[in-house]
Backbone bond lengths (Angstrom), bond angles and torsions (degrees), N, CA, C in turn:
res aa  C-N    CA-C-N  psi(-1)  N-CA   C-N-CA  omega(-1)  CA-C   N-CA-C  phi
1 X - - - 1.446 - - 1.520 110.45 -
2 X 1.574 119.08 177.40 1.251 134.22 -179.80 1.409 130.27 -54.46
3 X 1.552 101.13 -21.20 1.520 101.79 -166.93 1.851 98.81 -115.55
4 X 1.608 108.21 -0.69 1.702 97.13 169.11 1.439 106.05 -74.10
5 X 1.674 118.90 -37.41 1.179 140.20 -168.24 1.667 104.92 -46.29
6 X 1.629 104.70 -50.56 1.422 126.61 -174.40 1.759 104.94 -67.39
7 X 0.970 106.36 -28.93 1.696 112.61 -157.58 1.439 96.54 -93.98
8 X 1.700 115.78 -54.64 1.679 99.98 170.46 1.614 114.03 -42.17
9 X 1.510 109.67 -56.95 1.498 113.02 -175.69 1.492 106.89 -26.24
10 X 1.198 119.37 -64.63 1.619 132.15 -146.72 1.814 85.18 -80.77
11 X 1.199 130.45 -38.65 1.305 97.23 177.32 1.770 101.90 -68.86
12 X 0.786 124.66 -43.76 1.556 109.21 -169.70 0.922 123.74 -37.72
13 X 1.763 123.46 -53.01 1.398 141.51 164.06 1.678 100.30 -46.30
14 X 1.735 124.26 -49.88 1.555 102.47 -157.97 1.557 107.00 -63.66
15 X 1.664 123.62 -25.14 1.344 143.17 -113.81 1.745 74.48 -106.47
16 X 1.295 108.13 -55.69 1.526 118.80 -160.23 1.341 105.34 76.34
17 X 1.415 132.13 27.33 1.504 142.26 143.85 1.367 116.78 -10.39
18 X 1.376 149.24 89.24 1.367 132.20 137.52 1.510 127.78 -95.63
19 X 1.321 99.68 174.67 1.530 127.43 160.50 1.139 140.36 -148.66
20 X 1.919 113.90 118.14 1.315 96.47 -152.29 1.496 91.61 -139.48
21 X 1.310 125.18 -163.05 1.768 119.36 -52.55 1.309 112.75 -27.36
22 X 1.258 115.65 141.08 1.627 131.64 176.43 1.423 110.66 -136.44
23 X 0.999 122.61 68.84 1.741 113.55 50.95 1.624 101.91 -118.10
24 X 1.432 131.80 166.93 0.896 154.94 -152.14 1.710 133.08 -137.28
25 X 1.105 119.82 148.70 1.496 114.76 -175.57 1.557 97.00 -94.12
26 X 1.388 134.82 -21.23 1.191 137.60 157.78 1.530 103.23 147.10
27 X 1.757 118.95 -3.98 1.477 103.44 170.02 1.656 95.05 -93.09
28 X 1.494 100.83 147.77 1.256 106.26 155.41 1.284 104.56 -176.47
29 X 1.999 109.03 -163.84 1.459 118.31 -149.22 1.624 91.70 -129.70
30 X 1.193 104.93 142.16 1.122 124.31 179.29 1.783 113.58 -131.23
31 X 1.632 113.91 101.23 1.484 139.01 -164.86 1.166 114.96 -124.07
32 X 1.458 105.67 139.48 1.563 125.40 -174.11 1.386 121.26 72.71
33 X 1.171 94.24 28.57 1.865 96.50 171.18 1.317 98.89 -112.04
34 X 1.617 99.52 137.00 1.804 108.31 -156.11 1.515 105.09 -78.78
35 X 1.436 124.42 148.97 1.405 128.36 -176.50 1.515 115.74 -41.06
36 X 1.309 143.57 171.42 1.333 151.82 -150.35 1.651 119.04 31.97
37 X 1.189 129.26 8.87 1.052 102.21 147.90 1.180 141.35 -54.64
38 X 1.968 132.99 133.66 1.348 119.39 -169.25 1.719 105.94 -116.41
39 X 1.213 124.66 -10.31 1.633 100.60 -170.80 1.664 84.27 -138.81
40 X 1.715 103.51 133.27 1.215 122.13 175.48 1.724 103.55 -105.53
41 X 0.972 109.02 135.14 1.797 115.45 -168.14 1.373 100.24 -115.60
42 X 1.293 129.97 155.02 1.581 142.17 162.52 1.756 108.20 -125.60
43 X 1.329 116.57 107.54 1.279 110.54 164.96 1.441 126.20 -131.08
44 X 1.769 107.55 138.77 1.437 99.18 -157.24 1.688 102.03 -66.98
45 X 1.252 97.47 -145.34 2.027 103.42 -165.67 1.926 89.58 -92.52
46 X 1.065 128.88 -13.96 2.000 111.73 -168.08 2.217 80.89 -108.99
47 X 1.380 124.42 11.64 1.583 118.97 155.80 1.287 100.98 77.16
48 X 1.204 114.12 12.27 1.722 113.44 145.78 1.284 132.91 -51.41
49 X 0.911 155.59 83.27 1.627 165.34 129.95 1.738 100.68 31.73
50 X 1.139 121.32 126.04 1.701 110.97 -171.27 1.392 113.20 -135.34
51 X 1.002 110.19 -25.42 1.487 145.29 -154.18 1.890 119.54 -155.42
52 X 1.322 105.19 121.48 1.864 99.14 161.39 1.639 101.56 -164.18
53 X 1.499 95.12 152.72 1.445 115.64 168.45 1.093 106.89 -114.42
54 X 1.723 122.09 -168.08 1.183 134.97 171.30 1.846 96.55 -156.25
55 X 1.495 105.52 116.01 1.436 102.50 179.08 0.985 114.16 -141.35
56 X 1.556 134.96 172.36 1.878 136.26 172.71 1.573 81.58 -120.95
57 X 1.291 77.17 105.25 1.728 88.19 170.65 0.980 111.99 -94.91
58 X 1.544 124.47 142.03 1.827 130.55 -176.72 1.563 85.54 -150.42
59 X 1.659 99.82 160.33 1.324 120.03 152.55 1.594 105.92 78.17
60 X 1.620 133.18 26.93 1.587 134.58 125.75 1.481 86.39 108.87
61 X 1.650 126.75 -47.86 1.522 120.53 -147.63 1.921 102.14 -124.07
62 X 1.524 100.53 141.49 1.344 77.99 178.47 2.134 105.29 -141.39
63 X 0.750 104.30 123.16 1.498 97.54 -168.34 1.402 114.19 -83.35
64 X 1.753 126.00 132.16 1.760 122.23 -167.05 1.297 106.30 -125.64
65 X 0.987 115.67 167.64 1.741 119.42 179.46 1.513 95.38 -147.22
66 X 1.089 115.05 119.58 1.504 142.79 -178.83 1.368 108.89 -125.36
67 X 1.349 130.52 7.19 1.254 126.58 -175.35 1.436 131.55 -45.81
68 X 1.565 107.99 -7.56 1.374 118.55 -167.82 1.389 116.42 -105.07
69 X 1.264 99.84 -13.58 1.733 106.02 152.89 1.092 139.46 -48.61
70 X 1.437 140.12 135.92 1.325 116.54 169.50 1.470 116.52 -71.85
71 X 1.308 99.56 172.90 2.022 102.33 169.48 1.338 90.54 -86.14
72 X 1.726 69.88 143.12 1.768 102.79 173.44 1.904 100.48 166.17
73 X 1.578 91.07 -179.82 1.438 104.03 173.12 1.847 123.91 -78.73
74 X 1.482 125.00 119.85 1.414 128.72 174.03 0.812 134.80 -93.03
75 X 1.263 140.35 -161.80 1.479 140.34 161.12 1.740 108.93 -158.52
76 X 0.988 109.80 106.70 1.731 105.58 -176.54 1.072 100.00 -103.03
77 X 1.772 100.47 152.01 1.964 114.60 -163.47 1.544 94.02 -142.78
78 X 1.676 97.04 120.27 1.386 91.27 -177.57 1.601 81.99 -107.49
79 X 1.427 119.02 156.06 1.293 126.97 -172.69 1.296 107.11 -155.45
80 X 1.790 101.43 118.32 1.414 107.72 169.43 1.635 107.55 -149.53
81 X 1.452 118.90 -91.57 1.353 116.49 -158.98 2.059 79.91 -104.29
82 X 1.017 126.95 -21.69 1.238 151.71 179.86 1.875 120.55 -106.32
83 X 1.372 126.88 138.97 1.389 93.81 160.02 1.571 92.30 -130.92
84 X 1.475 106.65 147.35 1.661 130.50 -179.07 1.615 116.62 -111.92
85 X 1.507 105.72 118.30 1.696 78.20 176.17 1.469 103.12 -131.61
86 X 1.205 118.85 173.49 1.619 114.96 -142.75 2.031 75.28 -161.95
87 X 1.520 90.18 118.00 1.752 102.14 162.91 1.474 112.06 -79.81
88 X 1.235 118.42 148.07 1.521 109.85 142.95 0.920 104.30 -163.12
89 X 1.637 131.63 -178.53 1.312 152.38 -134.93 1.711 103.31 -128.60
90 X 1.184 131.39 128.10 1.755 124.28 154.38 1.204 106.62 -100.56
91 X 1.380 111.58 144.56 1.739 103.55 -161.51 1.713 89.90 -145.09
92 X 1.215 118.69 135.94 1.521 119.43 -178.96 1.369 94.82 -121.22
């Protein structure tokens, strides 16, 4: 519903979550997502699943290589005790 939509948002903003370059050739960094998160998700724009890891994330910064994606529009889901999701663009 409408108001999980609202509630992820506001953690993003509390989290100060990014990902950058935005837009991207498909390496990039993914910052400020708080330690223990374990499964990083990639889903295109119709919420197809495209992409996933599984990590113990520590230490604020995390560097990805998605290069094998095509360009287009994403949505990355970091998911743990929290879930954060952060759009971005691959752009060739």
């Amino acid at each position: 519903d409408c108001r999980s939509v609202v509630r992820v948002a506001d953690e993003v903003a509390e989290l100060a979550a990014t990902i950058y370059p935005n837009p991207t050739d498909g390496r990039m960094t993914l910052s400020g997502v708080p330690d223990g998160f374990t499964r990083l998700s990639i889903l295109d724009l119709t919420g197809r699943q495209v992409w996933a890891e599984d990590r113990s994330l520590s230490g604020g910064i995390f560097q990805l290589d998605v290069t094998g994606l095509p360009a287009g529009h994403y949505i990355m889901w970091a998911q743990g005790a929290e879930s954060i999701r952060l759009p971005f663009i691959i752009a060739r």
